[in-house]
C-alpha positions as CSV (number, residue, x, y, z in Angstrom):
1,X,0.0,0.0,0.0
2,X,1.1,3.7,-0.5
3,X,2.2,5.6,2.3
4,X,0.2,8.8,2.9
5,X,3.6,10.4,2.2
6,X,3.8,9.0,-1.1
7,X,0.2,9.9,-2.1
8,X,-0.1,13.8,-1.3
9,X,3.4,13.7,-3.3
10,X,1.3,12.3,-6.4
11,X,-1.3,14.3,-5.6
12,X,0.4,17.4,-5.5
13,X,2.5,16.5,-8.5
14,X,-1.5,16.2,-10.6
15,X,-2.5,19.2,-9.1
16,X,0.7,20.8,-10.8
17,X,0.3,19.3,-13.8
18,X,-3.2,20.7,-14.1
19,X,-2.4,24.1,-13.6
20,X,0.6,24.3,-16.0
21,X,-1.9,22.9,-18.8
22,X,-4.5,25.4,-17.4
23,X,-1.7,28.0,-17.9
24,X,-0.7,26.6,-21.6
25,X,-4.0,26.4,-22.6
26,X,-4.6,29.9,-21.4
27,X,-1.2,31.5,-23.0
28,X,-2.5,29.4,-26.5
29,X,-5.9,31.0,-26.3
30,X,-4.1,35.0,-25.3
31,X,-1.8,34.6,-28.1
32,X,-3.6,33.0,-30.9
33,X,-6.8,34.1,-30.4
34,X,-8.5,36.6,-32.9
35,X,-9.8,39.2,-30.1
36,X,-11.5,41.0,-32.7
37,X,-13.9,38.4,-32.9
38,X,-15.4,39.4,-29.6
39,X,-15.6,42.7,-30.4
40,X,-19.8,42.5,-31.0
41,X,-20.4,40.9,-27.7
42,X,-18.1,43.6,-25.7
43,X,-19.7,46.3,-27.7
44,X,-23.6,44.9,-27.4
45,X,-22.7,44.4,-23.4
46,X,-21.2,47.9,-22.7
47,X,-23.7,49.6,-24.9
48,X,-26.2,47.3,-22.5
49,X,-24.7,48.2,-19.3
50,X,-23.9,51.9,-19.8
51,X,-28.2,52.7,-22.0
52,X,-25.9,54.7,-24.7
53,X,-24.2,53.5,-27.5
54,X,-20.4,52.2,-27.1
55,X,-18.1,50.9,-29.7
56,X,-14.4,49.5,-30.2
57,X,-14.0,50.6,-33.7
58,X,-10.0,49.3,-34.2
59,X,-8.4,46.1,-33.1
60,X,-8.8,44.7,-29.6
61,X,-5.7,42.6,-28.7
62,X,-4.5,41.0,-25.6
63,X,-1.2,39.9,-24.3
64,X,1.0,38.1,-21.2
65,X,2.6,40.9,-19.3
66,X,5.6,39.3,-17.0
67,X,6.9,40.6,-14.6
68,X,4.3,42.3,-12.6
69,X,6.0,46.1,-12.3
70,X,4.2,47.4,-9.5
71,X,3.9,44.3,-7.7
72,X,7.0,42.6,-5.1
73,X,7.4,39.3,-4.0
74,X,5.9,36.3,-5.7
75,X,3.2,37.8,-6.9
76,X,5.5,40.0,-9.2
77,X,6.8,36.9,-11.3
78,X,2.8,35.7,-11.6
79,X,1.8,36.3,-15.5
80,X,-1.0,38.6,-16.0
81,X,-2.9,39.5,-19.3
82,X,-2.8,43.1,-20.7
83,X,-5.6,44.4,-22.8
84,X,-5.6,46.9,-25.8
85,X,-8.0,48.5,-27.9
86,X,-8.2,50.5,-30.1
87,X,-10.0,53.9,-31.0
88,X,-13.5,53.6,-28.3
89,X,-16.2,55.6,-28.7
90,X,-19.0,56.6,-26.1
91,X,-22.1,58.0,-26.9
92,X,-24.3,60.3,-25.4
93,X,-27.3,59.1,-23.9
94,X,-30.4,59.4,-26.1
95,X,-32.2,62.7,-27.2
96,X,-29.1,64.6,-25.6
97,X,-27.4,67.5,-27.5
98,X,-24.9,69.5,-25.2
99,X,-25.1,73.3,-24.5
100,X,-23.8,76.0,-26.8
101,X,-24.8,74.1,-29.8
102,X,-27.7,73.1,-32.4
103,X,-28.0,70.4,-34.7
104,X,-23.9,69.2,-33.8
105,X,-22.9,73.1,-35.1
106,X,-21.2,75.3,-32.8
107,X,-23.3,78.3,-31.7
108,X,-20.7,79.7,-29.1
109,X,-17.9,81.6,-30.6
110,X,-15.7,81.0,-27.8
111,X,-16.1,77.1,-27.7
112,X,-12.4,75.7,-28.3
113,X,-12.1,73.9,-31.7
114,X,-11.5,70.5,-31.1
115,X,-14.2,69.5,-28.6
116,X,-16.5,66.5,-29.4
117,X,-19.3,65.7,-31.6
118,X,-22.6,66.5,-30.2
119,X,-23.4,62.9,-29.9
120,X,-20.5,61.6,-27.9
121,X,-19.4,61.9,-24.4
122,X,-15.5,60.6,-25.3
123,X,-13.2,59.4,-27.6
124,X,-10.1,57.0,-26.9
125,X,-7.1,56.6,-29.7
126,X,-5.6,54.1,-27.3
127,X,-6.6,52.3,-24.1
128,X,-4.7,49.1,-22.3
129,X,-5.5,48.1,-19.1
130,X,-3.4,45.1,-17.3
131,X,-5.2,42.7,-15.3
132,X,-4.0,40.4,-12.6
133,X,-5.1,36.5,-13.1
134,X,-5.1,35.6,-9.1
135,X,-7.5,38.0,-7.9
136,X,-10.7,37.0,-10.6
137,X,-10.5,33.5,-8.7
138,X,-12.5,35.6,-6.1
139,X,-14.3,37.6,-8.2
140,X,-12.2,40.5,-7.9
141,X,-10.6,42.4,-10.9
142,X,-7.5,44.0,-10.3
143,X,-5.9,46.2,-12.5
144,X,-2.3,47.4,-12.5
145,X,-2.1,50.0,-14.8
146,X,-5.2,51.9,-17.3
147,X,-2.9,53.4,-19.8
148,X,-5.7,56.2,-22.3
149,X,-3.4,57.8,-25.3
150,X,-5.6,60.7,-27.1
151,X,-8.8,60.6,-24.8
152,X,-11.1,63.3,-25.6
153,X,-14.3,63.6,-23.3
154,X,-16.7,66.3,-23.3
155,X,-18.8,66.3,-20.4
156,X,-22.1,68.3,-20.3
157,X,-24.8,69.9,-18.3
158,X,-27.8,71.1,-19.7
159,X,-30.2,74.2,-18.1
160,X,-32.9,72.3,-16.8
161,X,-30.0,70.1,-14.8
162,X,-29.7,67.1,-16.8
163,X,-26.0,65.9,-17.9
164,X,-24.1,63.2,-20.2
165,X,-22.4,61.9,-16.9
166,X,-24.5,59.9,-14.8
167,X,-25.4,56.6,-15.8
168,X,-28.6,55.3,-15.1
169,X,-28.8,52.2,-12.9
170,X,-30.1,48.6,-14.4
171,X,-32.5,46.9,-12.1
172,X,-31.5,43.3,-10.7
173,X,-29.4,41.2,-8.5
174,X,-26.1,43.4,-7.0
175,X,-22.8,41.6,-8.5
176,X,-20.6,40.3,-6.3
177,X,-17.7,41.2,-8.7
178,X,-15.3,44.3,-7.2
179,X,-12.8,46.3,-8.8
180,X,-10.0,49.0,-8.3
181,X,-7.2,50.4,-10.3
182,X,-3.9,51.0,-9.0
183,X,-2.6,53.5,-11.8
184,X,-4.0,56.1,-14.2
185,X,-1.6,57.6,-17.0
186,X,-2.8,59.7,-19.6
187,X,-1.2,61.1,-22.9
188,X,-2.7,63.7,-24.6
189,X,-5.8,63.9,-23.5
190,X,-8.3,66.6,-23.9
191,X,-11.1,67.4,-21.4
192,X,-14.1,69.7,-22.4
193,X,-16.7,71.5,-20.0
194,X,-20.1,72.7,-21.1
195,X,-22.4,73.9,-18.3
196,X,-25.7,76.2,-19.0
197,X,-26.6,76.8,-15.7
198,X,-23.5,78.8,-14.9
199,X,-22.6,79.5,-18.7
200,X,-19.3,77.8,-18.7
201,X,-17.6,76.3,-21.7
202,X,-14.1,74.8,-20.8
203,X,-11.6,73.1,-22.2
204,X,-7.9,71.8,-20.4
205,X,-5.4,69.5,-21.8
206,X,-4.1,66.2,-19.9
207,X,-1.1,64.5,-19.6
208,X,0.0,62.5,-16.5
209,X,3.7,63.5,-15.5
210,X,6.1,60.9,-14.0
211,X,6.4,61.3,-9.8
212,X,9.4,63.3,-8.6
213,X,11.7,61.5,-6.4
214,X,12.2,62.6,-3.2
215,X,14.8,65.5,-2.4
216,X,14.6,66.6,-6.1
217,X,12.7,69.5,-7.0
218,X,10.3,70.0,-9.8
């Protein structure tokens, strides 16, 4: 008969053999898959979730990222999955044109240039956002780093009080699922401001600088 020795040892030596295929047969799938595929379904279940229209209208790609970079320990040498798509748009909810214009036409002469279609609350050249693998086992998404190159968002506010911003909230069961992000960097991003109940019609420019190290000066 086996010792009990001899059968955790096998055991454990299955249970490792199971998770390296689990992880071969998830590396296969992240870098052969054609992402774009799913493009539909993540569209159809943002556009769902958010009542406005969303799109990916480029490539959406994924990838292993390894190391971790703002993780120590072992958990910086567990693989995680970056994902990256390309050129996102979000809509406006319904029936919704911003201050200041008429019919998607500027009617304020002092509204800067480059701010957004009537229809459309922001637009994204670039957006990657790494995920660690760990932390979804209990239903927990963890994301290292949201990288947005080009984002343009125009928020809005109308006179009666009504924005682009707030989301209305689906009825149903609460998800279980929790989130946080540890790190935001943006590049060249463009945030507008249109408010007609104070009159205000801002724009500012966004870039995310690196963190001075301590005992140098800016």
């Amino acid at each position: 008969a086996r010792s009990p020795a001899r059968r955790a040892a096998i055991w454990l030596l299955v249970a490792l053999g199971i998770v390296v295929a689990v992880l071969v047969a998830l590396g296969l799938m992240v870098a052969l898959m054609d992402w774009n595929r799913a493009k539909p379904w993540v569209n159809d279940k943002v556009s769902e979730a958010t009542g406005r229209h969303f799109a990916i209208e480029g490539d959406l790609s994924a990838r292993w990222t390894w190391p971790q970079p703002l993780d120590e320990g072992w958990r910086r040498w567990v693989p995680g999955v970056t994902v990256q798509a390309e050129r996102l748009v979000m809509g406006n909810p319904a029936g919704f044109t911003p201050p200041f214009r008429q019919d998607g036409k500027k009617t304020n002469a002092k509204e800067p240039a480059d701010l957004l279609d009537a229809d459309t609350l922001a637009r994204i050249d670039s957006a990657t956002a790494s995920v660690r693998l760990l932390p979804l086992l209990g239903q927990y998404l963890s994301i290292d780093t949201v990288a947005l190159t080009g984002p343009q968002v125009a928020l809005a506010r109308m006179a009666d009080g009504t924005n682009n911003w707030t989301f209305e909230r689906k009825d149903g069961p609460k998800s279980n699922w929790r989130f946080d992000v540890d790190r935001l960097v943006v590049q060249q991003g463009v945030l507008g401001y249109a408010d007609a109940m104070k009159d205000l019609d801002l724009q500012a420019r966004i870039d995310t600088t690196e963190p001075v190290a301590p005992g140098l000066s800016a």
